[in-house]
DOLUM-970037 format. One record per residue (C-alpha): residue number from 1; residue in one letter; x, y, z. Coordinates in nm, 2 decimals, padded with zeros to 4 digits. Each point is the difference from the previous one (the first is absolute). Example, Ala and Ser with C-alpha at 12.3 -4.5 7.8 and 13.67 -1.06 7.14 Angstrom:
BEGIN
> k/r/x/y/z
> 1/A/01.23/-00.45/00.78 $
> 2/S/00.14/00.34/-00.07 $
This chain:
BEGIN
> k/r/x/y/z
> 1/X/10.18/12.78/08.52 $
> 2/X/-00.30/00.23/00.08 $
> 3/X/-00.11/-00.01/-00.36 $
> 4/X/-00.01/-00.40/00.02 $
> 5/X/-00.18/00.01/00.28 $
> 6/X/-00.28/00.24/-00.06 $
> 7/X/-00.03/-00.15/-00.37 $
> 8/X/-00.04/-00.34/00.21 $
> 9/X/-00.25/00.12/00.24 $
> 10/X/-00.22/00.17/-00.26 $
> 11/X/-00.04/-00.32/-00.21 $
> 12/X/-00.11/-00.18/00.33 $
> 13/X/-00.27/00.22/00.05 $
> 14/X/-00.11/-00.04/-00.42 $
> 15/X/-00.01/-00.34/00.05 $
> 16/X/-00.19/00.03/00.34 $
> 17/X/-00.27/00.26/-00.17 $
> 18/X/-00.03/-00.25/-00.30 $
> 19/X/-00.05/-00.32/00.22 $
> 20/X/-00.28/00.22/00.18 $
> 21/X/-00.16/00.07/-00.34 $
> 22/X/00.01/-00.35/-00.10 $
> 23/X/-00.15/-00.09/00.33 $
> 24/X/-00.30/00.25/00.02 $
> 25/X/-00.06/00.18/-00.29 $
> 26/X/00.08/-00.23/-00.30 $
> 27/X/-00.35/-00.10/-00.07 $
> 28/X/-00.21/00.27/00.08 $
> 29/X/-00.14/00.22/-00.29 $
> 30/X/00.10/00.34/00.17 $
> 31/X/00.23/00.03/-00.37 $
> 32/X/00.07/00.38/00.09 $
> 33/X/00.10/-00.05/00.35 $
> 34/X/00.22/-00.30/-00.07 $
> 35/X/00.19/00.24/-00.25 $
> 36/X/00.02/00.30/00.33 $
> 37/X/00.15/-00.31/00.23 $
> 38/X/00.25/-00.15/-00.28 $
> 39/X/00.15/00.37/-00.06 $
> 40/X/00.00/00.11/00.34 $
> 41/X/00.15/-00.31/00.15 $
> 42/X/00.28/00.03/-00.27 $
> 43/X/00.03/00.40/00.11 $
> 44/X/-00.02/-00.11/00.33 $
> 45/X/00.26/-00.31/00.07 $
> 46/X/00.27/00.32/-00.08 $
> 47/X/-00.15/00.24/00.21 $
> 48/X/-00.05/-00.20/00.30 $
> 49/X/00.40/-00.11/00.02 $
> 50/X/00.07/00.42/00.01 $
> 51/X/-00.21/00.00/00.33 $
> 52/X/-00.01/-00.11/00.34 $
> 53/X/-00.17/00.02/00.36 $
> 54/X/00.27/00.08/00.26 $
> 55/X/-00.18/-00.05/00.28 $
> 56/X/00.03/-00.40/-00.07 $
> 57/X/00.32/00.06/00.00 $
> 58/X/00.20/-00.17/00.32 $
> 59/X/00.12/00.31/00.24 $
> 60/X/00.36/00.04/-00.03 $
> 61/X/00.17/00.14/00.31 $
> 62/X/00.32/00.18/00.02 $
> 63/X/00.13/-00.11/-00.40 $
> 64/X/00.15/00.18/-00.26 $
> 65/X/00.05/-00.21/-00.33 $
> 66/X/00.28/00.14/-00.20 $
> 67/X/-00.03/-00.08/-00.37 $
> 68/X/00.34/-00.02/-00.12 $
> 69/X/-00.01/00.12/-00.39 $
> 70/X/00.33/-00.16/-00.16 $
> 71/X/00.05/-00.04/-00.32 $
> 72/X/00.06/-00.33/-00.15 $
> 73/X/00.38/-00.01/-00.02 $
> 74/X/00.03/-00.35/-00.12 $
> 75/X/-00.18/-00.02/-00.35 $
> 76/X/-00.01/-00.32/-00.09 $
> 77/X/-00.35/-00.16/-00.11 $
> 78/X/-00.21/-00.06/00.31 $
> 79/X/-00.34/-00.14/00.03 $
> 80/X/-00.18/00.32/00.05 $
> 81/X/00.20/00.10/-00.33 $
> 82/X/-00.13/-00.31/-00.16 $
> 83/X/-00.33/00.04/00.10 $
> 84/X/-00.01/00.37/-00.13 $
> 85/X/00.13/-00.11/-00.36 $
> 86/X/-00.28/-00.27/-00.02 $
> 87/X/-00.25/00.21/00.12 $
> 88/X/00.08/00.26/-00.28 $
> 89/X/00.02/-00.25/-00.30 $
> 90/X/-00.34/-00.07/00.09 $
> 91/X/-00.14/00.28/-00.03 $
> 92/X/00.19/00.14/-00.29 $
> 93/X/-00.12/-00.31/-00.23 $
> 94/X/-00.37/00.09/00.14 $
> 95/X/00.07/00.36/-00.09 $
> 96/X/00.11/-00.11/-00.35 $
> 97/X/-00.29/-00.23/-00.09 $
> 98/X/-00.23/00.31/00.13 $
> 99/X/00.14/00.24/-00.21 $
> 100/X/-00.01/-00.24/-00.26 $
> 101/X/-00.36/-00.04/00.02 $
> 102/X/-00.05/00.34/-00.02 $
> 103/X/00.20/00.10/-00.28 $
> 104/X/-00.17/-00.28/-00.20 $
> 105/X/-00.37/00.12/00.12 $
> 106/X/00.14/00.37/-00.15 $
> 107/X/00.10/-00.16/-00.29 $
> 108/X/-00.29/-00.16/-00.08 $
> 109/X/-00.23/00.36/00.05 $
> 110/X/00.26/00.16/-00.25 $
> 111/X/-00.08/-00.24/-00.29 $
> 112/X/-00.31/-00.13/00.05 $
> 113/X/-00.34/00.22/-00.13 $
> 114/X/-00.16/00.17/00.28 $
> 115/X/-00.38/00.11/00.04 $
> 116/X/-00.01/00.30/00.23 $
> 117/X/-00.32/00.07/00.23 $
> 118/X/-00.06/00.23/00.26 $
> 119/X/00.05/-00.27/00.26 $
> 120/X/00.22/-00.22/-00.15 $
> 121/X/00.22/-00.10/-00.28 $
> 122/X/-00.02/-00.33/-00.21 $
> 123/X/00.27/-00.13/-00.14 $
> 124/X/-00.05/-00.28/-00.25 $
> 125/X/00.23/-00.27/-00.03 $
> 126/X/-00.02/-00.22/-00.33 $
> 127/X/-00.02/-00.38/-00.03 $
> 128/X/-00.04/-00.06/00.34 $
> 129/X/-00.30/-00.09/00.26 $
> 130/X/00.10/00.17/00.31 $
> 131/X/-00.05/00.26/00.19 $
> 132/X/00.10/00.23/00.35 $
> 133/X/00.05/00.36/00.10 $
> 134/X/00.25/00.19/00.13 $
> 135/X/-00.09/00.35/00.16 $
> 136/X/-00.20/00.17/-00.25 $
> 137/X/00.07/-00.26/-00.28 $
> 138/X/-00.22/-00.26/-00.10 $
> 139/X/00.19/-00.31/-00.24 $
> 140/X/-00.25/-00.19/-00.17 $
> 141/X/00.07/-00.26/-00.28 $
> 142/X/-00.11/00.01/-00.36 $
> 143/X/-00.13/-00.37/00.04 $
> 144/X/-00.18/00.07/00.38 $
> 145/X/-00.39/-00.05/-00.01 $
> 146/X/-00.26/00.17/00.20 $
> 147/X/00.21/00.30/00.02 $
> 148/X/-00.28/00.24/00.16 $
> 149/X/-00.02/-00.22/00.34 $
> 150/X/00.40/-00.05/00.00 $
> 151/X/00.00/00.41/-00.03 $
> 152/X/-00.22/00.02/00.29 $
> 153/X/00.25/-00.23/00.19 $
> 154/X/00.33/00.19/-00.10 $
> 155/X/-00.20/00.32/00.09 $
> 156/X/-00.05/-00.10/00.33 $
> 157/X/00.36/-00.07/00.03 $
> 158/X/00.10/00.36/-00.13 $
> 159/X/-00.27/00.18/00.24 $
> 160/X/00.11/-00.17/00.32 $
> 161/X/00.36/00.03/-00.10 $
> 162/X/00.11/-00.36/00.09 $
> 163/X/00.33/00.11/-00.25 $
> 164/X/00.11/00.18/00.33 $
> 165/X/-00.05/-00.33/00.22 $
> 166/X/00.20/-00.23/-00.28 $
> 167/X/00.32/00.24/-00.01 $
> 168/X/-00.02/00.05/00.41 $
> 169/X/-00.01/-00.37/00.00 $
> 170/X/00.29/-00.01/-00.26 $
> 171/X/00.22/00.24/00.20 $
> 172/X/-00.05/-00.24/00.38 $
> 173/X/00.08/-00.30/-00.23 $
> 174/X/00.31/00.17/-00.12 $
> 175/X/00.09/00.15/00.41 $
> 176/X/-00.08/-00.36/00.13 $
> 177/X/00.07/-00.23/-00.30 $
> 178/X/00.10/-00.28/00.27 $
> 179/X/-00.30/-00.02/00.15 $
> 180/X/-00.22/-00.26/-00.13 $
> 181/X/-00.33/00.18/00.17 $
> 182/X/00.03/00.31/-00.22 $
> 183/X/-00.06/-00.19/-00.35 $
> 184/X/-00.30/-00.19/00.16 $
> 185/X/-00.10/00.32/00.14 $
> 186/X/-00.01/00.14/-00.37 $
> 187/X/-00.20/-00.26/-00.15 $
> 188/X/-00.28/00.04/00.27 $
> 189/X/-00.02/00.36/-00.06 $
> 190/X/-00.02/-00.05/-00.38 $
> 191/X/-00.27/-00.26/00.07 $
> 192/X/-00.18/00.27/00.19 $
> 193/X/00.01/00.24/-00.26 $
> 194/X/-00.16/-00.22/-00.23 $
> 195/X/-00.26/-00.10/00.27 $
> 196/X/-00.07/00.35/-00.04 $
> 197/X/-00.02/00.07/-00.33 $
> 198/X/-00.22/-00.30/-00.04 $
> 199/X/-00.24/00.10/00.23 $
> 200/X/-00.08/00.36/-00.12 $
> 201/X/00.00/-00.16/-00.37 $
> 202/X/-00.23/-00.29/00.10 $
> 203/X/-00.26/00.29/00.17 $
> 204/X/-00.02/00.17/-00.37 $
> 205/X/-00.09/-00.34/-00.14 $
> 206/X/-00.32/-00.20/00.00 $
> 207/X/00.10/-00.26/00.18 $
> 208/X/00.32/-00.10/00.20 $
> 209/X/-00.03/-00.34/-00.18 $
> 210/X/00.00/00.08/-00.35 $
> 211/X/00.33/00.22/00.09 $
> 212/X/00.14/-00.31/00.18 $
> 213/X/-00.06/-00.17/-00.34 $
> 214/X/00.16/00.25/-00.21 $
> 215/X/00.30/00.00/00.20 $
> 216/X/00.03/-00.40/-00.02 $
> 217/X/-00.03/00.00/-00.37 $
> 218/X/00.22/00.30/-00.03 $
> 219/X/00.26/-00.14/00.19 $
> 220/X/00.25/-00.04/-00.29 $
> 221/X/00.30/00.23/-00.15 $
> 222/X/00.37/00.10/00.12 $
> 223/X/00.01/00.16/00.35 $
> 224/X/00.04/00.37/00.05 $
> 225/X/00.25/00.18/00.18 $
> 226/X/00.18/-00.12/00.34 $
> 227/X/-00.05/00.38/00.10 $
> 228/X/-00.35/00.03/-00.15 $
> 229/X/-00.36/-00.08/00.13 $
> 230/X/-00.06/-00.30/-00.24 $
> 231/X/-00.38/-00.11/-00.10 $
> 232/X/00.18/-00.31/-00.07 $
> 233/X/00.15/-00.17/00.23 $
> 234/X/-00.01/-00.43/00.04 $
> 235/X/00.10/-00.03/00.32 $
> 236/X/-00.30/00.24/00.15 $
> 237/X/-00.25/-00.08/-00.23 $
> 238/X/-00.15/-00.29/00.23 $
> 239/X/00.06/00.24/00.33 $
> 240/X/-00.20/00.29/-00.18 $
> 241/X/-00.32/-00.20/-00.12 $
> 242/X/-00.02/-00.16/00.33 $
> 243/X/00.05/00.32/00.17 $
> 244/X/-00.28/00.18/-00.20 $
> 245/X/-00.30/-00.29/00.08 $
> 246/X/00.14/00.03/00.36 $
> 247/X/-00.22/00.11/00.27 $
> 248/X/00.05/00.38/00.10 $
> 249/X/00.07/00.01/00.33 $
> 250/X/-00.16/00.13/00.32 $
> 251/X/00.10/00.32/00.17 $
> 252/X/00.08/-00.18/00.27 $
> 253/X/00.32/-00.13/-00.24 $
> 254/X/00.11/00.37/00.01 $
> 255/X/00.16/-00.05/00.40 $
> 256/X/00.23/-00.25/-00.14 $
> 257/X/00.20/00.34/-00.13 $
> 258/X/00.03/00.07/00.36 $
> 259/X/00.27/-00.33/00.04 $
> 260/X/00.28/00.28/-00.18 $
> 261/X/-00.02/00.14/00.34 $
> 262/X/00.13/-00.25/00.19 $
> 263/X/00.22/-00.06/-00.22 $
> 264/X/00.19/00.30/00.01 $
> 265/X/00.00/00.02/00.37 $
> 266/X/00.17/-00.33/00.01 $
> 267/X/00.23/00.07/-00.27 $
> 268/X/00.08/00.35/00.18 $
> 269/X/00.09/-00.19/00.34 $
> 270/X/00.23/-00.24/-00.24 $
> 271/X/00.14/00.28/-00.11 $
> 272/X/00.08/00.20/00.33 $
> 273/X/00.11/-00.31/00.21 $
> 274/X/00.13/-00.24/-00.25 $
> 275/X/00.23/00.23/-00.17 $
> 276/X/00.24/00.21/00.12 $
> 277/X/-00.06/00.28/-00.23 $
> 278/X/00.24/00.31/-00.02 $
> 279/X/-00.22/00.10/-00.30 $
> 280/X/-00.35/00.14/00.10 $
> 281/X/-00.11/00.30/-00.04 $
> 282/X/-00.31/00.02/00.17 $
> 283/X/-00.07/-00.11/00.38 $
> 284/X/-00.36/-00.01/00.06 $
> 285/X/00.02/-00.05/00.42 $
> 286/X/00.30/00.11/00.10 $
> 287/X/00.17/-00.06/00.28 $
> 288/X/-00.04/00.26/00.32 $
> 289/X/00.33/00.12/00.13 $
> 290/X/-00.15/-00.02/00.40 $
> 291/X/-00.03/-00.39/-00.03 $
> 292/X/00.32/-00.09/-00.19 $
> 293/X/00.34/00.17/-00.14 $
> 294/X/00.02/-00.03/-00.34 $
> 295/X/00.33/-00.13/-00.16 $
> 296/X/00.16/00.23/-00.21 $
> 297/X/00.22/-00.14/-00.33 $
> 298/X/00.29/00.16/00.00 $
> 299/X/00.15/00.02/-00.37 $
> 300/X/00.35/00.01/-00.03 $
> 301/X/00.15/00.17/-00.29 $
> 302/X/00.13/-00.24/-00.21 $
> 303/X/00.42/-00.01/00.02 $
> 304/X/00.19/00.10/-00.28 $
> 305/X/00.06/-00.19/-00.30 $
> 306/X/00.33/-00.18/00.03 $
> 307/X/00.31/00.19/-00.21 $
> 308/X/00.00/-00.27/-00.31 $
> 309/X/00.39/-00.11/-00.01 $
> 310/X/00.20/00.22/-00.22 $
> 311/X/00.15/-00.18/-00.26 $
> 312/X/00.40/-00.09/-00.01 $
> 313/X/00.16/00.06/-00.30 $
> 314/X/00.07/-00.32/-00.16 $
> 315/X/00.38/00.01/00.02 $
> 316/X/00.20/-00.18/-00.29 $
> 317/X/00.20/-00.31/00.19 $
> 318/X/00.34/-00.08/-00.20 $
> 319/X/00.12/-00.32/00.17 $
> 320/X/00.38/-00.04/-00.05 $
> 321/X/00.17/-00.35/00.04 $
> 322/X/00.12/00.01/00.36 $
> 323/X/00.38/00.02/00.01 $
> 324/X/00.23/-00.30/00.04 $
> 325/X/00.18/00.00/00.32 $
> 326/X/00.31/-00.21/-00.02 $
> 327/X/00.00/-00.18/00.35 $
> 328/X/00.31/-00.08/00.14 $
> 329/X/00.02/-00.31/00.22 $
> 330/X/00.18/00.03/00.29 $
> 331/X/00.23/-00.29/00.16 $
> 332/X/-00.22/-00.17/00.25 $
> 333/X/00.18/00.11/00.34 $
> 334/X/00.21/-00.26/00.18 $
> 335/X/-00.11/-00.24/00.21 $
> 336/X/-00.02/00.07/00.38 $
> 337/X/00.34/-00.08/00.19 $
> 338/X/-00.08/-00.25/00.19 $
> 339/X/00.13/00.09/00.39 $
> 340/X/00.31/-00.09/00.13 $
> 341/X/-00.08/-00.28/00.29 $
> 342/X/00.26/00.13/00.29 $
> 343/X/00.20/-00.28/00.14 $
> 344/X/-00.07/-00.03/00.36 $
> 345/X/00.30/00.10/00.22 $
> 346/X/00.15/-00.30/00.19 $
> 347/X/-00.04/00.14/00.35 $
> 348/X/00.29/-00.15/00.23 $
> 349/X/-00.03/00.09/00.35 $
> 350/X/00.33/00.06/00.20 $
> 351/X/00.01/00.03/00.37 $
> 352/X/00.02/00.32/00.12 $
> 353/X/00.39/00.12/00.04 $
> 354/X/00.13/00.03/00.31 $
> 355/X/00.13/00.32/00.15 $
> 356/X/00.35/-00.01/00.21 $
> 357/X/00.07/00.30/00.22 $
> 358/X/00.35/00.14/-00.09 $
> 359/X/00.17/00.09/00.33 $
> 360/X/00.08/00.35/00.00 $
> 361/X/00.34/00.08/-00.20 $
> 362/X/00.29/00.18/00.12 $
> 363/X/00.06/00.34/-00.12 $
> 364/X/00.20/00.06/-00.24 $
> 365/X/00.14/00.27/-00.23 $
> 366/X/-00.15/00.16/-00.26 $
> 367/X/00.20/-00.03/-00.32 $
> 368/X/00.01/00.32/-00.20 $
> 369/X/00.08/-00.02/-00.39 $
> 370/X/00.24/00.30/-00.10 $
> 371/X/00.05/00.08/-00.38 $
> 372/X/00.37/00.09/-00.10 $
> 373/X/-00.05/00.31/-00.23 $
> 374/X/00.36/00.02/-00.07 $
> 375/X/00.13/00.00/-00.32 $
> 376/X/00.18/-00.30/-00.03 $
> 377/X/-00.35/-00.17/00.05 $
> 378/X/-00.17/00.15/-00.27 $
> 379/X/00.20/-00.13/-00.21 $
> 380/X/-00.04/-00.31/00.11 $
> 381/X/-00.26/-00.11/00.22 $
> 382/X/-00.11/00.19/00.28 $
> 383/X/00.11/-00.14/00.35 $
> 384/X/-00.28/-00.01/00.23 $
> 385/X/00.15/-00.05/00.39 $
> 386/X/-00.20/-00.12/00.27 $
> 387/X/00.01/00.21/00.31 $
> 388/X/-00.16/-00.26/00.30 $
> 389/X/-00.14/00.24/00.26 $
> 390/X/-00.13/-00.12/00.32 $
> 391/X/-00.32/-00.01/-00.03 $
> 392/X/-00.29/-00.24/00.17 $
> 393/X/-00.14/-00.24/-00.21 $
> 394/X/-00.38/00.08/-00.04 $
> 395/X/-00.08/-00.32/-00.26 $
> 396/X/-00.05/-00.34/00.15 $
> 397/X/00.25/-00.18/-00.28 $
> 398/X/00.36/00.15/-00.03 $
> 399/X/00.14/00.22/-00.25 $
> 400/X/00.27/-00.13/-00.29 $
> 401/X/00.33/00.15/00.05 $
> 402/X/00.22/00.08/-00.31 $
> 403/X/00.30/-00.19/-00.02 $
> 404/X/00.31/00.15/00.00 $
> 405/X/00.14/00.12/-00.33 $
> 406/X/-00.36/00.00/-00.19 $
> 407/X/-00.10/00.31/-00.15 $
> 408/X/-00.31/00.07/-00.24 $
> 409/X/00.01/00.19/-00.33 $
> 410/X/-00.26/00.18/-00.11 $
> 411/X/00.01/00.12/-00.41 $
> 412/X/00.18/00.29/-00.13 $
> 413/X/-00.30/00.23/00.02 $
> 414/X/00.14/00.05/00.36 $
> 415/X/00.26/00.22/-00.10 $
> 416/X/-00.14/00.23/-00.22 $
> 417/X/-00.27/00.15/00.32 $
């Protein structure tokens, strides 16, 4: 935005100069040095921006500003962006119409019949009651009357070179074309051009009067051009006949000049304290480097410019019908057994049995089985005898004795071991 802001603060200072020469110098009849102040302040409103007076400047101790230089990543349409479009229309339409003017002005030297002097060239334009210069070239209408003292006029325009003034003029209008000063600014310095011319014409006449006359009844015709000196002009016709049987003024009127001095040394504090400027060039005081350390900018290099995304390849999608997927429903599962409820045991208590001591039994004899391997008894049954030893009874209850005559068999698998 440093563009923006020194464009801004250049126009503040055009408008401040202009304000002063409204103020002071509007009505004094110093013609050549109101023409000095309007160019200079013009020259000077962008000068004064580019320069500053450090040691106004706060002291700074122990700082270091780092200016971070990034590159807009985001390019969508800001207000800065906005503001810098606008800005350029303006002063490409300006442009246009200038070089419009121009080309017409050429135009009209080409075809129209020219008179050349050593000073000079007329060029004659028929059926019409104008008339204006431009540089070296004096237009002057067929129809015009009292050509010889609108010559002198013109000539005075072409010797002091007011041209120059009109295109400088032309050329702020087109920079600052926003600024409502500037075109106010222009039509004062055309009035004092013609302020001029009309005083050194009116010292060649007779009398100032009989010019003020012939102006008044040769106040008629079409206007010249926008970029031309113009004899005439409507809307300065009253300004310049009061301004030539004005008063001259004193010498004293002179020190008014002297109020573009204070002027700039105001505008140049403005300048140094109310902006923070990273684009003067010249410091006038600068600061010592015993009283204060200056800060130092430290400029990053920029980072580089994000990789743009490369491109996929724009892949062909075939969509297929999904597949059908036969579902098969399963039997729901059964239902939870529900548990068994245990019957509750009928408890029946019995008294606790009684134990009886057996009194010790008699001995008595062991009995002894004896298998009868003969071979009668495989035949039949095998004959098991009892042999009763005498033995002591070790068992509280008595052992069974086979009767008599009782034998036990055991299958025929007995007989073939």
């Amino acid at each position: 935005m440093n563009w923006l802001h020194y464009l801004l603060e250049a126009n503040i200072y055009l408008a401040v100069f202009y304000a002063g020469y409204c103020i002071f110098l509007n009505k004094e009849t110093y013609y050549t040095l109101n023409r000095v102040y309007l160019l200079l302040s013009c020259l000077l409103s962008f000068l004064l921006p580019l320069v500053q007076v450090g040691i106004l400047k706060p002291t700074i101790h122990d700082t270091i500003s780092i200016v971070y230089l990034t590159p807009a990543v985001n390019r969508d349409t800001s207000i800065q962006d906005i503001l810098f479009y606008a800005y350029l229309s303006g002063v490409t339409i300006l442009l246009g119409l200038l070089l419009l003017k121009l080309f017409k002005l050429v135009q009209m030297i080409q075809t129209a019949n020219k008179i050349t002097d050593n000073r000079y060239k007329i060029v004659q334009l028929e059926n019409s009651n104008t008339a204006f210069s431009f540089f070296n070239y004096l237009f002057i209408g067929s129809k015009t009357e009292g050509t010889s003292i609108i010559i002198r006029h013109e000539m005075v325009h072409i010797r002091q070179k007011h041209t120059l003034d009109v295109l400088f003029l032309e050329f702020i209008k087109i920079i600052n074309w926003f600024n409502p000063f500037v075109y106010l600014l222009q039509n004062s310095l055309k009035t004092v051009h013609e302020y001029i011319a009309d005083e050194q014409t009116a010292a060649l006449e007779s009398d100032t009067l009989a010019y003020s006359s012939f102006l008044v009844n040769n106040a008629y015709g079409l206007s010249g051009s926008s970029i031309a000196p113009s004899f005439f002009n409507y809307n300065l016709l009253k300004k310049r006949i009061i301004m030539l049987n004005q008063k001259r003024s004193g010498n004293l009127a002179r020190l008014k000049y002297l109020v573009a001095v204070p002027i700039c040394a105001a505008t140049l504090c403005a300048s140094t304290l109310g902006f923070s400027k990273t684009y003067a060039l010249i410091d006038l005081a600068p600061q010592h480097a015993d009283t204060i350390i200056k800060a130092k900018q430290l400029k990053v290099p920029p980072p580089p410019p994000p990789v743009p995304p490369a491109k996929k390849p724009q892949v062909t999608v075939v969509k297929f019908p999904p597949p059908k997927v036969q579902v098969t429903k399963r039997p729901p599962p059964p239902p939870p057994v529900p548990p068994v409820k245990k019957p509750k045991a009928a408890v029946i208590k019995f008294a606790p049995p009684k134990v009886v001591k057996d009194p010790p039994a008699p001995s008595k004899p062991v009995e002894e089985i004896q298998i009868d391997e003969s071979p009668v008894a495989s035949k039949a049954h095998a004959k098991i005898a009892i042999v009763v030893r005498d033995k002591p009874a070790t068992q509280d209850r008595p052992i069974k004795q086979a009767k008599p005559g009782m034998t036990k068999t055991k299958p025929d698998t007995l007989n073939h071991k």
